[in-house]
N, C-alpha and C positions, 0 to 999 in steps of 0.2 A: 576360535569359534566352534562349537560343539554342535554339530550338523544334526540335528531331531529328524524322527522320523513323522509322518503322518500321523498316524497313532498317537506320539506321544505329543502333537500339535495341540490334535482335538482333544485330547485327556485334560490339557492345561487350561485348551480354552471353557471346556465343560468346566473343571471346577473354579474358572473364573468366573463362570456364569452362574455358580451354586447359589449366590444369594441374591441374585438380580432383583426380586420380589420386595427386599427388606432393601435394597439399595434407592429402587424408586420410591418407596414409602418416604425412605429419611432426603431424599433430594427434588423428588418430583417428577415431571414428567418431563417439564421446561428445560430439565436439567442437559437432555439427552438434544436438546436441538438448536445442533450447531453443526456447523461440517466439520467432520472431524478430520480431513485430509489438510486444509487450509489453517485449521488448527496448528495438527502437525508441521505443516512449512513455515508456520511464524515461530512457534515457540520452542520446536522438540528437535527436531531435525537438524541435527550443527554437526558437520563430517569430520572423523576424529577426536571429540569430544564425548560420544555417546561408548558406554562400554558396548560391548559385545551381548550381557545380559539381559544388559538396559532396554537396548534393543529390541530383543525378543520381547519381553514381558511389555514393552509398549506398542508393540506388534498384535499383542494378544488381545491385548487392553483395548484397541482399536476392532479387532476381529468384535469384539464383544458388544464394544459402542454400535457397532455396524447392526448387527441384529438386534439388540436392543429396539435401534432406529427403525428400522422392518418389524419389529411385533408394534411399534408405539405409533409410527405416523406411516405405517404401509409403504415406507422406501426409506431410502438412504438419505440424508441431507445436504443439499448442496447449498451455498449461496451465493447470490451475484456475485460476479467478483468485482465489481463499480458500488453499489449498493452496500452491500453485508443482505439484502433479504432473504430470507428462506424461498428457496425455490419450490413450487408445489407442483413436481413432474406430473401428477394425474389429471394437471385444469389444464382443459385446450383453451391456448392460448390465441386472441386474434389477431394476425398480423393487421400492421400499421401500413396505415397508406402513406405514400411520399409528403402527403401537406399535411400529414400531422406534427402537431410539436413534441418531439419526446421531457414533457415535463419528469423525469425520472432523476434527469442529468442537473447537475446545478451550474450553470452558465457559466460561473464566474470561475469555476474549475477549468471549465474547459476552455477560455479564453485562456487563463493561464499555462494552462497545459502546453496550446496554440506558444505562445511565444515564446516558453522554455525552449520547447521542441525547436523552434526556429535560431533560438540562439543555439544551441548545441550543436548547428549545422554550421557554424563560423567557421573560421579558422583562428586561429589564436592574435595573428595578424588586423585581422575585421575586425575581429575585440577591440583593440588598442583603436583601431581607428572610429568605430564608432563609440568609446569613451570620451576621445580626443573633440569628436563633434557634438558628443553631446555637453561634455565642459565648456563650449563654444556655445552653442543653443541656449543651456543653462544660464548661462553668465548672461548672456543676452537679455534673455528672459524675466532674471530673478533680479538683475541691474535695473529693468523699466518696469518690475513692479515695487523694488525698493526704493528707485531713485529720493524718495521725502523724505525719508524714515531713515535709513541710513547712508555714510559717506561712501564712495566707489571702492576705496581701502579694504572699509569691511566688509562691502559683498562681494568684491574679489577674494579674501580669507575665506568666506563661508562658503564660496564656491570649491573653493581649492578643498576646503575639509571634506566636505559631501563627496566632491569627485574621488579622492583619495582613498576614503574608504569604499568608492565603487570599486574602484582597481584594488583595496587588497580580498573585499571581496569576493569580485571575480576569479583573484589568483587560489583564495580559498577552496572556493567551491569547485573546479578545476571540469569545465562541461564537457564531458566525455557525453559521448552519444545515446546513454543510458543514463546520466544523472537528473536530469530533469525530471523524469521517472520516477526515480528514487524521491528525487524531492515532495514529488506530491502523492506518494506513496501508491504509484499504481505498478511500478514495479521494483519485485524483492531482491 
């Protein structure tokens, strides 16, 4: 890695910036508003994949977007990180009172969220056990709503298939105490 000095920083980022004028013209203004940090950790950012040069010049590239951002919307861009919205650091914002409902959030995320998280607290042991009961519950269940319609044979089979592929699964997805996370994409 070839250590630059300040000088030869700001020289690169200048003449990245040479045509800024003819860049907004051909892309917009829209073009420029995104956060470019979160940008980077999803799509740029991969440790030992990136050269050395790569690097820099995405560095720079970043340096550029940045003031870009500060001449076009008067700061930098951030956004939710639940959301994606642009955040607009200059509106005072008014805090929420406790009985308000934050309609921001979409429910049905955050129930989900709720029971991953709770499963991921098992042990691998409670797994098993709470499959075993609920192949038990199920069979129960799925026996006194088929009893017409099909013989005990077959909603014993259909039990066993469904449960089966609970357990492979579970064994798949392997709940580590950050996968749940991952699953619903709130962490990288």
């Amino acid at each position: 890695m070839k250590k630059r000095t300040m000088k030869e920083i700001l020289k690169d980022v200048l003449e990245n910036l040479e045509d800024w004028e003819t860049d907004l013209e051909n892309v917009s203004k829209e073009y420029f508003e995104y956060d470019r940090h979160k940008y980077l950790q999803r799509f740029s950012v991969t440790p030992q994949l990136e050269e050395n040069d790569e690097i820099y010049w995405t560095d720079v590239e970043t340096i550029k977007v940045l003031l870009l951002q500060m001449f076009l919307f008067q700061q930098q861009i951030f956004e939710d990180e639940w959301t994606d919205d642009v955040i607009d650091r200059h509106k005072k914002v008014r805090k929420m009172k406790i009985t308000e409902r934050v309609s921001k959030f979409d429910d049905g995320k955050i129930i989900e969220s709720f029971v991953w998280y709770s499963f991921s607290t098992l042990t691998d042991q409670q797994i098993k056990d709470c499959i075993k009961l609920f192949k038990t519950d199920f069979k129960d269940y799925f026996i006194d709503k088929m009893k017409n319609t099909l013989s005990k044979d077959k909603v014993f089979k259909q039990v066993d298939k469904v449960t089966d592929t609970l357990d492979k699964y579970v064994d798949k997805i392997g709940l580590s105490k950050n996968e749940w996370k991952k699953m619903l994409e709130i962490y990288k």
